[in-house]
N, C-alpha and C positions, 0 to 999 in steps of 0.2 A: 902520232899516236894519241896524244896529248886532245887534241881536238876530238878525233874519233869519238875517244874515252869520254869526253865531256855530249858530244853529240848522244851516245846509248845511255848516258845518267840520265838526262834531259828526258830523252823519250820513259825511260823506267817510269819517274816520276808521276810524267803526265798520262802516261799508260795505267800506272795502279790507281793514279785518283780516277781515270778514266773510266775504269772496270769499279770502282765504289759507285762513283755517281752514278751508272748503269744498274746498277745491285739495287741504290735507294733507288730512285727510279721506276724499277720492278717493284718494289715494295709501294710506292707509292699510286704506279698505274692499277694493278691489279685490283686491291681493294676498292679502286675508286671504277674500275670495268664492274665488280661486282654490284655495288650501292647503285651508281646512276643508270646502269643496262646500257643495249646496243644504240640507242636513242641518242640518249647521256654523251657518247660516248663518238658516237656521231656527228653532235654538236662539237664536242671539245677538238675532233678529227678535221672538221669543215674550217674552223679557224687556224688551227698550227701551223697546213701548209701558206698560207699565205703570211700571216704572221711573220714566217720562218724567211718566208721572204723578201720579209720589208727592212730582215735584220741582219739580211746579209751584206748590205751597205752600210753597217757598223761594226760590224763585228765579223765580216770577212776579208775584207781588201784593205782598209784601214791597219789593222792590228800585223797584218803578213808586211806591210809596207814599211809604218814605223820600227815593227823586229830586223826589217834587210838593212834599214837606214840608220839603226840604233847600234845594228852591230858593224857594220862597215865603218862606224866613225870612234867604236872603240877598238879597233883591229888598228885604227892607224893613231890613237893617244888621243884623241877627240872627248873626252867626256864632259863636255863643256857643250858642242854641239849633239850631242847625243841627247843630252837633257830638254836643248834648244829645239831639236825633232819632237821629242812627248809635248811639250808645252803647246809648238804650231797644232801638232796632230789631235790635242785636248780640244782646243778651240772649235776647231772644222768637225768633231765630232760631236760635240753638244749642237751644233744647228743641225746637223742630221739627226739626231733626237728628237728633238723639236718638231722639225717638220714631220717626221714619222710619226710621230706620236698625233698629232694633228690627225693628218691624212688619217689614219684607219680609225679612229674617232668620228669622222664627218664622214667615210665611207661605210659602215659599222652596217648600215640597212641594207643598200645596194648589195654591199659583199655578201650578208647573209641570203639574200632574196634568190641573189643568181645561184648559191651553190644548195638551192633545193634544201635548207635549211632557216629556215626565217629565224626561228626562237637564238640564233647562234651568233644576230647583233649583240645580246649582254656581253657575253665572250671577247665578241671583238673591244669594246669598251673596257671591259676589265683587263686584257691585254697590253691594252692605248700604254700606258706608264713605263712598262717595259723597255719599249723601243726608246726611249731615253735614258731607263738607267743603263742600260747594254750600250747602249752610243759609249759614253766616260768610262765606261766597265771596260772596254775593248781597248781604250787608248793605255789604260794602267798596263795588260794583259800584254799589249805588243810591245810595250817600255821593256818588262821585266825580262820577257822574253829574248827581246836584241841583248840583251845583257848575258843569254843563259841562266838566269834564274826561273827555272822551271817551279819551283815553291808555293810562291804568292801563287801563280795562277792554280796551280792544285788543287791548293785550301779553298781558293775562293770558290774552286767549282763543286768542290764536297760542301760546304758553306749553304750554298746557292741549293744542293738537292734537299739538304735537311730542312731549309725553311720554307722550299715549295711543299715538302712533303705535311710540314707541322699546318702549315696554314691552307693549302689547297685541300688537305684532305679531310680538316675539320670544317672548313666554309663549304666544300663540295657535298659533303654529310649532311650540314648542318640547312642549307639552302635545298635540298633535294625536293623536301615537303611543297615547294613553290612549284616544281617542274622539273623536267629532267635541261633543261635548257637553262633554267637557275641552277643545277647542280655543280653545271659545266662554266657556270661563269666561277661559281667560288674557287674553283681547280684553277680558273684564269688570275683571279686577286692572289692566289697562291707564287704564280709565275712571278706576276709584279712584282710583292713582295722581296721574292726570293733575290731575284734582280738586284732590290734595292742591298740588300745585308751582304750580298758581295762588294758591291762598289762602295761602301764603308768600311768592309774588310779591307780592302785593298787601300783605299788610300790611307788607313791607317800605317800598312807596309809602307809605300810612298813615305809618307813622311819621315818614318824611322828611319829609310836605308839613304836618306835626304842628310838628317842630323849627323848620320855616323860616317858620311861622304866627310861633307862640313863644306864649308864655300869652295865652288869649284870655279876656276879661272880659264878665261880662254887662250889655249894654247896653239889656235889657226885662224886665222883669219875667221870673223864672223861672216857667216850668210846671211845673206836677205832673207827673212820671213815668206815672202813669196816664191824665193826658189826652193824652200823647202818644202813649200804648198805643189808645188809644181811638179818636184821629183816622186813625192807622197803619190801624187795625184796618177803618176807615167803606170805609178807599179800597181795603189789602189784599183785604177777606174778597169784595166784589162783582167785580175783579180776577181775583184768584185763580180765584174758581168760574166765570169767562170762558174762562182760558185751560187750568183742566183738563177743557170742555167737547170741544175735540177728543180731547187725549189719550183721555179717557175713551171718544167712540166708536173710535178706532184699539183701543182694547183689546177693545173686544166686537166689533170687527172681525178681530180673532186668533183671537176665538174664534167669530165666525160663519160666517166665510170658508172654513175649514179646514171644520166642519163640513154645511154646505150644500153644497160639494161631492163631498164622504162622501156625502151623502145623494143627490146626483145619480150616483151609480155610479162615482165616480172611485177608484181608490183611496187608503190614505191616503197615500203617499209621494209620490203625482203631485198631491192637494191641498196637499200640506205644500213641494210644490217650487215652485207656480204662486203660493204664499203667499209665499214669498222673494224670488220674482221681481217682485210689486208692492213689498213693504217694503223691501227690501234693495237692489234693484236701479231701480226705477221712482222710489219717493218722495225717496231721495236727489237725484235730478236736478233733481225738479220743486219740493223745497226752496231749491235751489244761489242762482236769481236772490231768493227770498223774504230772500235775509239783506243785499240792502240795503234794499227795503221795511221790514226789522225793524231795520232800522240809523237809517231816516229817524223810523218811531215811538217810537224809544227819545232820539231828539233831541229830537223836537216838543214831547217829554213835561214837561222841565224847560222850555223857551222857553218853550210856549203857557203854562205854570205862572204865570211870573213878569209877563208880559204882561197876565194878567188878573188878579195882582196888585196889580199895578200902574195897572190901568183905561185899558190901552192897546187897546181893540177892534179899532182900523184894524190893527192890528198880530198881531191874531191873526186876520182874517180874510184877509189877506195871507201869513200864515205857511201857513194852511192851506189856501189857494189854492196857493202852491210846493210844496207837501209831495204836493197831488194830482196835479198838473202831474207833479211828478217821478214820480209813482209810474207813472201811465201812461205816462211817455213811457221807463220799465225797465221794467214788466210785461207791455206790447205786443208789442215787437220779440221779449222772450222769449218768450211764446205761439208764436207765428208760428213763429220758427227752431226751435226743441225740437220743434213738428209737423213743418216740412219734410226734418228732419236726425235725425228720432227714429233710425230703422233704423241711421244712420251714426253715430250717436254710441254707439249702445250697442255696436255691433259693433267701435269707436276704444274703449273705454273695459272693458270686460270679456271674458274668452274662455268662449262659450257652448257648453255639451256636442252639443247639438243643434239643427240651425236651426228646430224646432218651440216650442223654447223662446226664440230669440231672434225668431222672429214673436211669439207672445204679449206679450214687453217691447214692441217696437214698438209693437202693437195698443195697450198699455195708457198706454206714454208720450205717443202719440198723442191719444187720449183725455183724459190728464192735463193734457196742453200748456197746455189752457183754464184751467184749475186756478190756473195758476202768475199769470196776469192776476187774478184774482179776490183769490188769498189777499193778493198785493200790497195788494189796495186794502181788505183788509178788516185788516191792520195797520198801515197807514197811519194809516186813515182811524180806527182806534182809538187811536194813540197821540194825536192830536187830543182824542178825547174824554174821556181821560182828563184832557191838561191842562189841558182846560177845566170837569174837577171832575164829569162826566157819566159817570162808569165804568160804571153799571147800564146807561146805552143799550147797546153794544156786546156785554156779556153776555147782555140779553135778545135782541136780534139772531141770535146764536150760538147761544142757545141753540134757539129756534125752527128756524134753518140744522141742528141737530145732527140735532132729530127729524126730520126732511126728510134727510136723508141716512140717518139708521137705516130708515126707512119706502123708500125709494126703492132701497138697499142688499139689504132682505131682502127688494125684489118681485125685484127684478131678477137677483140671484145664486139662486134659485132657477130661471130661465128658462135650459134646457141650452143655446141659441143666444148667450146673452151671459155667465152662470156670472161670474166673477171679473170681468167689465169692469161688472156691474154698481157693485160697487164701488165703480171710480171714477167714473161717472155721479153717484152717491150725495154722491161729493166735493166733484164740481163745484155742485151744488144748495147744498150747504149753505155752500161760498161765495161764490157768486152772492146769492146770497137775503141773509145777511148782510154784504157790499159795497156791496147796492145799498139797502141800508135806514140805512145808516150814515149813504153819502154824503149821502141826503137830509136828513137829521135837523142834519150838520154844518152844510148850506147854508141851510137855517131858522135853523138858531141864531147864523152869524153873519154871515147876507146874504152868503152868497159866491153868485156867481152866475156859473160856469164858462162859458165863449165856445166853442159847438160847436167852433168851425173851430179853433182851439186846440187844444183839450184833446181832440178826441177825431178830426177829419176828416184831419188834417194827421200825426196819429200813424198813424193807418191807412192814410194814402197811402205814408209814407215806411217802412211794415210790408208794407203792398204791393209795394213795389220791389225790398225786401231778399228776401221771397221769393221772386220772380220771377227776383233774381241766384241766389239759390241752384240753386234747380233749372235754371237754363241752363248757369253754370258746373261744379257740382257732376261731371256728365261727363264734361266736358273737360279740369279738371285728375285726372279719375282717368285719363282715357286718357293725359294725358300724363305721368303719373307711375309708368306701372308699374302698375296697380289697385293703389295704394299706399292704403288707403280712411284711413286714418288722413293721410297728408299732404295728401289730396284734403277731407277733413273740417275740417281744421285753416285750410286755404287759404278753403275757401266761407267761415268762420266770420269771417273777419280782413275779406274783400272785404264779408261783410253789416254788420256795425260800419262798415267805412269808407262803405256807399252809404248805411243807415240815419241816421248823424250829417250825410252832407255833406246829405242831404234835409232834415234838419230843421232846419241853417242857413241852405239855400236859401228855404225857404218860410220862416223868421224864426219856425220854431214856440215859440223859444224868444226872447222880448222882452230888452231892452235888462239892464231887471230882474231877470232872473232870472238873464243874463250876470254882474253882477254879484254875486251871491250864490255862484256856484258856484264853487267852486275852481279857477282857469286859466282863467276864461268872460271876466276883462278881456284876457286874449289873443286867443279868440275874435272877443272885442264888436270888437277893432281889425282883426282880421283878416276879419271882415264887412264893416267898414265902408270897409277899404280895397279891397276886394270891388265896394263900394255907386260907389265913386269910379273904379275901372278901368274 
């Protein structure tokens, strides 16, 4: 229980900082969609996916490697080797810096040239820095993690949105007057920056939780430096090439997207505008609910570690019975609301030049909505198997979901009646397919055996209801407000949360057990039962 309970603190944590950094975020894109336009914006779109990709070999295989290796050697009284893991893992992370940081520097023209953005080499340069503090950022991040201290890495990601927001959006403002392509590079220096004031944040934690340790003494046998490169390396290198399987197609999707619609008669500024309008404007959304699903897999990863270190089975097929439980019972509700409140929420949240362009967001968030259930359960359901020492399952999964989204992607965006919603059709395939191939594989391997009316009948009723409040209320508080659509948006969103939750304490979709693991659920569990007793 004891584990459990530390696994759902974990996730809280990086869950609420999850949904802050997503808030600043929104605070920070929007203004900056506004000032630099679809152009601007364009530019800044054309670099992240790639970017996003040069950084998923530091800050995705690395940091899950170090946390499975960190926590497995203090499950068995190792904290001697556990410190000896962050040190090797420090090292091999700063030459991945380096070299990243290099490469998109000296490819900075090229990369801009091919993705039909030229002005979007500044970007990639102002970038360059990042991929080096993120290398040493990611090794602190997987340390604290193997430990369960979900904390440090919190702060440092609220940290990191505040000073992209303070500096990206004053250099992005400030630089605009040059070009919308200078606009989008200050948004870039913002990134760097941001980067750098975490990985100071952090090692200033490092060092304190260093002093209050005090000298630690080896109490097993030391390893060789090279087989802890090695084992790093077994669990990084199949990791790694999982999670730069999307990025990778998001990038040939910059460069398909744009041109299939060139090729269907549009021209290039209304391709280049309707390409903004999915990255820039659609996927941010349909990311927003994904960062506590990636909050619960970045928990499960050190518990489930330790647990089958430890040869506690019942314990990891309980952990990962909650971990699914929770992911549907966040992935659902948001599916549902994002489809019923797409038009209202994008029209509360950005000011559209044209309402030809705020149909198309619609059309595409609508579309997306399904997405946001899927990718939930397909990081979930991986943080699982990673720590259960199964990292190539989910890789090969993904990667299967990838070509199924590239194949389904280029029929579809060439068809002039769907053009760009192909797309995300593409999206959704390729995480449906690897969701549903996971789930099965977890429940083989550790006898879990999900109860329909649970996990999946009782979530869709109490997703039923929520949207059925929405669109009954949704025009009544706009009549009553003025067409105030912003305070009419904000009210449906607050009334679906409160009918959504009181549904799924009525129907008990959430047991005694799981009350007790969640953060505030012993209040709940008393306030059901005083409930059970009236």
């Amino acid at each position: 229980m004891a584990a459990k309970s530390s696994f759902i603190k974990g996730a809280a944590i990086l869950g609420v900082a999850g949904l802050l950094v997503k808030i600043i975020g929104a605070v920070y894109r929007i203004p900056l969609a506004r000032i630099i336009g679809d152009q601007g914006m364009g530019n800044y779109g054309a670099v992240y996916p790639i970017y996003a990709f040069l950084l998923v070999a530091s800050s995705a295989g690395l940091p899950t490697a170090i946390s499975k290796l960190v926590s497995e050697r203090i499950a068995c009284g190792d904290e001697y080797g556990a410190r000896k893991v962050f040190k090797t893992a420090f090292r091999l992370l700063s030459v991945i810096g380096v070299v990243s940081t290099v490469a998109i520097a000296l490819l900075s023209r090229p990369l801009a040239s091919a993705n039909n953005f030229p002005g979007s080499y500044l970007g990639f340069i102002a970038i360059a820095p990042a991929l080096f503090f993120v290398s040493m950022l990611s090794a602190y991040r997987g340390y604290f993690q193997g430990m369960q201290r979900m904390t440090p890495t919190a702060v440092s990601q609220i940290v990191e949105q505040i000073g992209k927001l303070a500096v990206g959006f004053t250099l992005g403002a400030s630089l605009l007057p040059l070009g919308p392509e200078y606009g989008a590079m200050g948004a870039m220096i913002g990134v760097s920056f941001s980067e750098l004031l975490a990985l100071v944040l952090l090692m200033g934690y490092y060092h304190r939780v260093k002093r209050d340790m005090g000298e630690i003494r080896p109490t097993h046998k030391a390893e060789p430096r090279k087989k802890i490169i090695s084992a790093l390396l077994a669990i990084a290198i199949p990791v790694t090439i999982g999670a730069s399987i999307l990025p990778l197609t998001q990038s040939i999707d910059s460069f398909m997207i744009v041109n299939k619609l060139i090729a269907l008669g549009y021209p290039a500024d209304t391709a280049r505008a309707a390409f903004a309008v999915l990255t820039q404007y659609v996927y941010p959304l349909i990311n927003m609910p994904a960062v506590l699903s990636l909050a619960i897999a970045m928990s499960l990863v050190p518990a489930i570690s330790r647990a089958v270190a430890q040869k506690r089975g019942n314990d990891v097929r309980d952990m990962a019975g909650t971990g699914l439980k929770i992911t549907i019972l966040i992935g659902m509700p948001a599916s549902v609301g994002m489809f019923c409140l797409a038009e209202q929420i994008l029209d509360m949240l950005y000011t559209w030049r044209t309402p030809e362009q705020l149909a198309l967001a619609t059309q595409l968030l609508q579309t997306m909505s399904v997405a946001v259930m899927m990718l939930a359960l397909v990081q979930s359901m991986t943080g699982i198997l990673q720590g259960m020492g199964k990292q190539m399952v989910p890789v090969i999964n993904l990667f299967f979901g990838a070509i199924i989204k590239v194949v389904v992607s280029f029929i579809l965006l060439g068809m002039p009646n769907i053009n760009i919603v192909g797309a995300s059709v593409g999206t959704i395939s390729c995480y449906t397919f690897a969701a549903i191939m996971n789930i099965i594989y977890v429940c083989r391997r550790t006898g879990l055996r999900p109860r329909f009316l649970d996990f999946i009948l009782k979530p869709l009723i109490a997703s039923g209801l929520m949207a059925a409040g929405i669109l009954v209320l949704y025009p009544l508080f706009l009549n009553m407000v003025g067409d105030s659509n912003t305070i009419a948006t904000l009210l449906s969103v607050i009334i679906a949360v409160v009918v959504y939750f009181s549904t799924i304490l009525i129907t008990k979709t959430l047991n005694s057990t799981d009350l007790e693991l969640i953060p505030g659920g012993s209040k709940l569990k008393r306030l059901t039962k005083q409930a059970d007793l009236d």
